[in-house]
C-alpha positions as CSV (number, residue, x, y, z in Angstrom):
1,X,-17.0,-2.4,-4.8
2,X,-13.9,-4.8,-4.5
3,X,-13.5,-7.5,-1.9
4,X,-10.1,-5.0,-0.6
5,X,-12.7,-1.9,-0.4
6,X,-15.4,-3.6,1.6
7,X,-12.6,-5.4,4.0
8,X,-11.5,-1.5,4.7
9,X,-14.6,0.0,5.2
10,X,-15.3,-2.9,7.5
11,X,-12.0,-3.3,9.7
12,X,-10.1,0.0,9.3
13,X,-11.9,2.5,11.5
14,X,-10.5,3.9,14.5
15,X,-7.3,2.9,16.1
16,X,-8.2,-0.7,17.1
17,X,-7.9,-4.0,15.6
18,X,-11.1,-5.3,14.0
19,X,-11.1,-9.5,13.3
20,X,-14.1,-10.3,10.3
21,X,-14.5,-13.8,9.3
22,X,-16.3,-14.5,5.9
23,X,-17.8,-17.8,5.8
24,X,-18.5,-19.5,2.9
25,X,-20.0,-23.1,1.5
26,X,-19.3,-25.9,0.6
27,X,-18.7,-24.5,-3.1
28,X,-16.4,-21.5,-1.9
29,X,-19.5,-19.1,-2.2
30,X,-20.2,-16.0,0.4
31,X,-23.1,-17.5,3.3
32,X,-22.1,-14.4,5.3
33,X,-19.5,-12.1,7.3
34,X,-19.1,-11.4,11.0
35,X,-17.1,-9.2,13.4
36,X,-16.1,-12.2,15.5
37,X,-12.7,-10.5,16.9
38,X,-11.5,-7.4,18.5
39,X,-8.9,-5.7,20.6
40,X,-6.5,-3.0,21.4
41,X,-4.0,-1.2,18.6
42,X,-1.8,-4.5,18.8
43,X,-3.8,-7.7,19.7
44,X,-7.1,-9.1,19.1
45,X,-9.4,-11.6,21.6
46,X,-11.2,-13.8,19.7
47,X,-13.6,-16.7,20.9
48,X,-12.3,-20.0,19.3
49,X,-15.6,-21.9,20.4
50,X,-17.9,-18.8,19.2
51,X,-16.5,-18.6,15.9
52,X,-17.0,-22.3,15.2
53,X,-20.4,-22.4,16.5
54,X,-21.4,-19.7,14.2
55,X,-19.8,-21.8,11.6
56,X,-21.7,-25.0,12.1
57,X,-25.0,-23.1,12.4
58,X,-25.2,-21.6,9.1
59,X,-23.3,-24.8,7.6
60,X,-20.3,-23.1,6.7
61,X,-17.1,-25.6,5.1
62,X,-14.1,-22.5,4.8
63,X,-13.3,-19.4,6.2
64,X,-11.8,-16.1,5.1
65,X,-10.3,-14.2,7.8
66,X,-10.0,-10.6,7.9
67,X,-8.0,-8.0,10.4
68,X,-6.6,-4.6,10.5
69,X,-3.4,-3.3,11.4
70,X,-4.1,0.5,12.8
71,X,-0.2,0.8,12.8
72,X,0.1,0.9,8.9
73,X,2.0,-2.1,8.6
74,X,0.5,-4.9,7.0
75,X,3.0,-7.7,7.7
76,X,1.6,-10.4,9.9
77,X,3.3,-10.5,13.7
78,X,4.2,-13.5,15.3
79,X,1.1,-13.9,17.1
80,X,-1.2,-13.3,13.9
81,X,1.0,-16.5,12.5
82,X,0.4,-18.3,15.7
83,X,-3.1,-17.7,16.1
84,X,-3.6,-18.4,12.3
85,X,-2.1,-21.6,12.5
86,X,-4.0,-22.6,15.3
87,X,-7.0,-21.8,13.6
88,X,-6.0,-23.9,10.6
89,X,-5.4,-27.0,13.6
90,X,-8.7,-26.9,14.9
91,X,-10.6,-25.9,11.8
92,X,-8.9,-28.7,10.3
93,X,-10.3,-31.1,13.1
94,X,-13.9,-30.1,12.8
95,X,-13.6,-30.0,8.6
96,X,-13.6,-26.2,8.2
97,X,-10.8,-24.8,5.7
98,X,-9.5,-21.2,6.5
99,X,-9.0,-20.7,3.0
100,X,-6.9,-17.1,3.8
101,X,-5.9,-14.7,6.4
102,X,-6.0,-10.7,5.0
103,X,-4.3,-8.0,6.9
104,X,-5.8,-4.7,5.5
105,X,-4.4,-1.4,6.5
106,X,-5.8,2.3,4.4
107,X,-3.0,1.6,1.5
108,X,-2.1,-2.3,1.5
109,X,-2.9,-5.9,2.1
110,X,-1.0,-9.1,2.8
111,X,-2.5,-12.3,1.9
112,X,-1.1,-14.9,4.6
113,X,-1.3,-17.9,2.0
114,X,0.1,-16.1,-0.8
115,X,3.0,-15.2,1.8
116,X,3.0,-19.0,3.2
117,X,2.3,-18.4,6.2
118,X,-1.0,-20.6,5.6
């Protein structure tokens, strides 16, 4: 299974937004995933403080984020930016590195470093 086929089977079910982060180590290898985020067909609520406590109990360093767009299009909206780069700010301040935020819909992907956006 590729990384792009378990990040659909996770996130794209139904017609809300799913948020999974991925954490890894120090070494950039997988400690474990969790749904951390959810929401309605347009926005997802997310616990900043949760997400980093999860983090620093299983001695994570970086993050991969993961959402779904139920609409089909897998171009990142305003707030995904904002939200990302506030992520980046306070992972930054604790020494976490988001190494990537994926938008996965059924037939594409968007990498929000590869678009620098991260």
């Amino acid at each position: 299974m590729t990384f792009l086929t378990y990040l659909r089977e996770r996130l794209c079910r139904g017609a809300k937004e799913h948020l999974l982060v991925i954490f890894c180590d120090r070494q950039g290898r997988y400690l474990e995933d969790a749904e951390m985020g959810w929401g309605t067909s347009h926005s997802i609520h997310l616990n900043i403080a949760q997400l980093f406590r999860r983090a620093l109990s299983i001695d994570a360093a970086s993050m991969v984020l993961a959402h779904n767009h139920p609409s089909g299009s897998c171009h990142p909206s305003e707030d995904d930016i904002e939200a990302t780069r506030k992520l980046v700010s306070a992972g930054s301040l604790l020494g976490f590195e988001i190494k990537d935020h994926i938008i996965v819909t059924q037939k594409m992907a968007y990498s929000m470093r590869a678009g620098g956006q991260l």
